[in-house]
N, C-alpha and C positions, 0 to 999 in steps of 0.2 A: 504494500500500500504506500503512495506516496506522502510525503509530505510535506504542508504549505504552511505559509507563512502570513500574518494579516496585523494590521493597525488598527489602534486607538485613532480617527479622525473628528474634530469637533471645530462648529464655527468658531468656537471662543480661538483655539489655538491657530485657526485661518486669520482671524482679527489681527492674533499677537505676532502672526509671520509678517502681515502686510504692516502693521504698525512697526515693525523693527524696520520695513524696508523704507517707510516716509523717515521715520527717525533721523537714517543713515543718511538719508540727504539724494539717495536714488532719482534718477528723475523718474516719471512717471510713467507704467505702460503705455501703449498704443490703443486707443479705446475703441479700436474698428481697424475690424483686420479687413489687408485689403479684396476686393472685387473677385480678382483669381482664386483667392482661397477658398472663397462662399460657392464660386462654380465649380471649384476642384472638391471640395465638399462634398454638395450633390451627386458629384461623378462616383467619389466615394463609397457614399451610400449605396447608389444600386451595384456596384462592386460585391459592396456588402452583403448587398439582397441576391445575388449568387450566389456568393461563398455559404451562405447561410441552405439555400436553399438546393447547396450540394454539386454543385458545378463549378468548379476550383481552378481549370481552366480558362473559362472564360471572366472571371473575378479578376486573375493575375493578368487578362490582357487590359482589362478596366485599370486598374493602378498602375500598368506601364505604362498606359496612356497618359494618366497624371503627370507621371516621371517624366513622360518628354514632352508635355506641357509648361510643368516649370522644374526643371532639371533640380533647382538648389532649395526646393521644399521636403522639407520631412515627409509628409503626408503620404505621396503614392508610394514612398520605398516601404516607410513600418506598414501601409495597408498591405505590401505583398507580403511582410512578414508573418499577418497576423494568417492570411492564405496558407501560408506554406507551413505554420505549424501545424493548420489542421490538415494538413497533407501527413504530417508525419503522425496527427493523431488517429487517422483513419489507417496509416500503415501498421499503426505498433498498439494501441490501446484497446483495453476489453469493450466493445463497443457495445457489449449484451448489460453493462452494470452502469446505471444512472452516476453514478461515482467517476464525475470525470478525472480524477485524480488517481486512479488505478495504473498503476504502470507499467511497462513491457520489460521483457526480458531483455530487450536488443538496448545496446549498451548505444546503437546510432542505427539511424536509419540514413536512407540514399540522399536525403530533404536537410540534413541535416546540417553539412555545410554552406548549400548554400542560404539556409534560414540566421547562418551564424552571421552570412556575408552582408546580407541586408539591412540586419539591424545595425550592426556596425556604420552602416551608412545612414541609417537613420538619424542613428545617436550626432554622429557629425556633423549634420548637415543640421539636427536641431539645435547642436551646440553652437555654429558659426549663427543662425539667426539670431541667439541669446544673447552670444558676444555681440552684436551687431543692434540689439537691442531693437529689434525686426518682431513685431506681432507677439511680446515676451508670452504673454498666457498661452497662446497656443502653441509654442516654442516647447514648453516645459511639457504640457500637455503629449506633447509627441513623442519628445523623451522620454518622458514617464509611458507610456505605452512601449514605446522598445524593450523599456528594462522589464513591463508586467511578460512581453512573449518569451523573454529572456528568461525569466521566473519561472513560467510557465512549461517553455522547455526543457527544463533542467528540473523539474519537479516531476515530468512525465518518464522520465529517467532515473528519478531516487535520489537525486543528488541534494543532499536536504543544505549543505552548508555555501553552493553558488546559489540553492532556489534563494535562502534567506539573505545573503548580500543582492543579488537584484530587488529582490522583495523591498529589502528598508532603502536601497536608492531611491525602486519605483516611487515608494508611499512619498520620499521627500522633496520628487518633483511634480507628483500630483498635487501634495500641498499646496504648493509652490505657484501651481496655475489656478488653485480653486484660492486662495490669498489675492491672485489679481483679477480673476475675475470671477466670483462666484456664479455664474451662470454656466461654465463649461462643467454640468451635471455627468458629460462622460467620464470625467474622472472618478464618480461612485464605482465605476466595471472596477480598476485596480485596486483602487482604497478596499471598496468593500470585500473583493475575495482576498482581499493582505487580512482587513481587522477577522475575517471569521476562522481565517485558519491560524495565525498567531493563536486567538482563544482556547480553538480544539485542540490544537496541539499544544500544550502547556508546557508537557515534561520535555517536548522537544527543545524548545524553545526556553525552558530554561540554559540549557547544556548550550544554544546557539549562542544566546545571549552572551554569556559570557567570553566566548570569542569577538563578538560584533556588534554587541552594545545594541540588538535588536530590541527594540519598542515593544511592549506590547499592545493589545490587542482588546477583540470586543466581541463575541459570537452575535451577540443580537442588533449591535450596530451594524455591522457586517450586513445581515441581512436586513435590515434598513437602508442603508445605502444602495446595495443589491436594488433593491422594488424602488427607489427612487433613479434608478439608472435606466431600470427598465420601463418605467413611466416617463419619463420624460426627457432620457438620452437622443441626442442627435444621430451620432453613427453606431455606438454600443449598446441601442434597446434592444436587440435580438440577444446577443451575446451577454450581456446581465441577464435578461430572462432566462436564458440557456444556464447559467449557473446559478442561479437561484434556485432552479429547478431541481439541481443536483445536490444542492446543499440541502433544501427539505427534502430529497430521499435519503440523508444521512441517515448512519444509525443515532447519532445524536438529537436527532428532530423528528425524523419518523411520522413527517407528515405530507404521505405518500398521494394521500387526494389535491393539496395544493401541487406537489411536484406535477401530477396526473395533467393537472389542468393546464398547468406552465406548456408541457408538451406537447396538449393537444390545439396549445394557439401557437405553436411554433410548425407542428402540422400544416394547420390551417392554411398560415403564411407563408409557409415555403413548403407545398405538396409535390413538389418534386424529390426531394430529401429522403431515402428510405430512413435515415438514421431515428428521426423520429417518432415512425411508428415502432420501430426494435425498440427503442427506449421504453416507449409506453407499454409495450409489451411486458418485459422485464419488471414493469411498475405495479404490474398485475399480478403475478406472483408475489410482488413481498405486500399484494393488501389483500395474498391468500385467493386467488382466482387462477391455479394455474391453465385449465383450461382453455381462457380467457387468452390468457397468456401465451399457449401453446399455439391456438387458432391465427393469432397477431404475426409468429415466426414465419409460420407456414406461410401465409399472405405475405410478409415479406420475402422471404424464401424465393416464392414464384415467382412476385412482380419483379425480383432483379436476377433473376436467370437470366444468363445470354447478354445480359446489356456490359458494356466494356468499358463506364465511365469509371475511374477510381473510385471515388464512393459507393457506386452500385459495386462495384468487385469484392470492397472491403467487405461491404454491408453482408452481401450475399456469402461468402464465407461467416460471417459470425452468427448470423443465422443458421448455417449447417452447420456448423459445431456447434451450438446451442440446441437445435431437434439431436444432435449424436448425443449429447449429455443424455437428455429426456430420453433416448432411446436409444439404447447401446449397441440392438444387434442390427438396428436399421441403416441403411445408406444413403448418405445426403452428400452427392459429388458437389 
């Protein structure tokens, strides 16, 4: 099982960040970012609404398009990042267990360098805007997303002591951007899976601490931040609602009818996705319907037979390994 790392975040201490920063005599953000970003934005988004809705290829051609729109913005490199993780999450992760935090045996996948390569450009490219004092809140904003995929890949790997050094980077430039502007509501996606998993993992997170001087954390902040990401995020409402969802199939929370519902509007909206109904599936047995549950595989099973997308390919093996479980002398090529 993996394990994650999460913060303590509160207006009061956004207050005390930005009031250090008028203090220090800083000049002031940029209070309107400009024209390009708001289009490149947009462009973003429905990037987004592929990658989510399971077509990964054509997401990554939506963000390179960004990238050679405005070559020296963060934005289209970390959107390919956040791509190409779930490229490696569909290659290596139990896709049958609501727990997106489970993690593979394979120490790297094929995705795996080049996901190192991008962020690293990310980070860059949002550091020289920073230095440049170019659009600061969404600057920090972007960075602080490099270091959550960063987090995030090194967590889907077991590597508890890189996840929590990205982890407390991540939290301190998301601060950073919700300090200059509190309306960039996407930064609830990192703060909030940082504060829930610092919480649950305690004993870990002592032992980190003391190497790294890790923060802690909030389990029910966490998922507060979580449902206000997913309410009212810009480009991270799918992807909060996606771990939100997985944090109530915790065993810690175990309240498998909200997770249920989280995935059946993530269904909804992106019905091209098998990953979805596997999910919902698997959601079924642990509220005791295996049945229910079984009927779900099967129906995914079929519907990505034969088809050659990466996602259907995954999907469609974790599904046959999931009916081999349920039936040992049966055969599911």
């Amino acid at each position: 099982m993996g394990k994650r790392s999460a913060v303590r975040e509160s207006w009061l201490l956004a207050a005390v960040i930005l009031g250090a920063s008028l203090a220090s005599g800083q000049p002031a953000p940029a209070g309107t970012a400009p024209a390009s970003d708001a289009d490149d934005r947009q462009h973003a988004a429905r990037g987004l609404g592929l990658m989510m809705d399971g077509d990964l290829s054509a997401a990554i051609e939506v963000f390179q398009q960004i990238q050679h729109h405005d070559p020296q913005s963060p934005l289209g490199f970390v959107m390919e990042a956040n791509a190409t993780w779930w490229r490696v999450y569909y290659a290596s992760a139990n896709l049958t267990d609501p727990d997106v935090f489970d993690v593979t045996n394979q120490e790297a996948t094929p995705y795996d360098s080049h996901f190192n390569d991008v962020v690293k450009i990310s980070i860059r490219k949002a550091e020289a805007r920073i230095h440049a004092r170019e659009d600061l809140a969404r600057s920090y904003l972007y960075e602080g997303y490099a270091y959550a995929l960063r987090a995030r890949l090194e967590g889907l790997h077991d590597r508890d002591l890189p996840t929590a050094r990205a982890g407390k980077k991540m939290r301190a430039l998301m601060l950073r951007a919700l300090a200059l502007d509190p309306s960039l509501t996407d930064a609830y996606l990192g703060i909030g899976i940082y504060n829930y998993f610092v919480d649950s993992l305690s004993a870990i997170v002592k032992i980190l601490s003391v190497f790294i001087g890790l923060p802690g954390g909030s389990r029910t902040e966490g998922l507060r931040q979580l449902q206000l990401c997913a309410d009212q995020g810009e480009m991270a409402r799918a992807e909060a609602k996606f771990y939100l969802a997985k944090d109530y199939s915790r065993a810690s929370e175990k309240q498998f009818e909200k997770s249920l519902h989280l995935f059946h509007e993530l269904q909804q909206e992106y019905p091209h996705n098998p990953l979805w109904p596997m999910l919902i599936g698997s959601l079924h047995f642990r509220l005791g319907k295996p049945q229910q549950g079984e009927s779900i595989y099967r129906e995914v099973y079929q519907n990505t037979a034969g088809k050659t997308s990466e996602v259907d390919v995954a999907v469609h093996h974790a599904a046959s390994q999931a009916l081999k479980r349920l039936h040992p002398g049966q055969k599911f090529p």
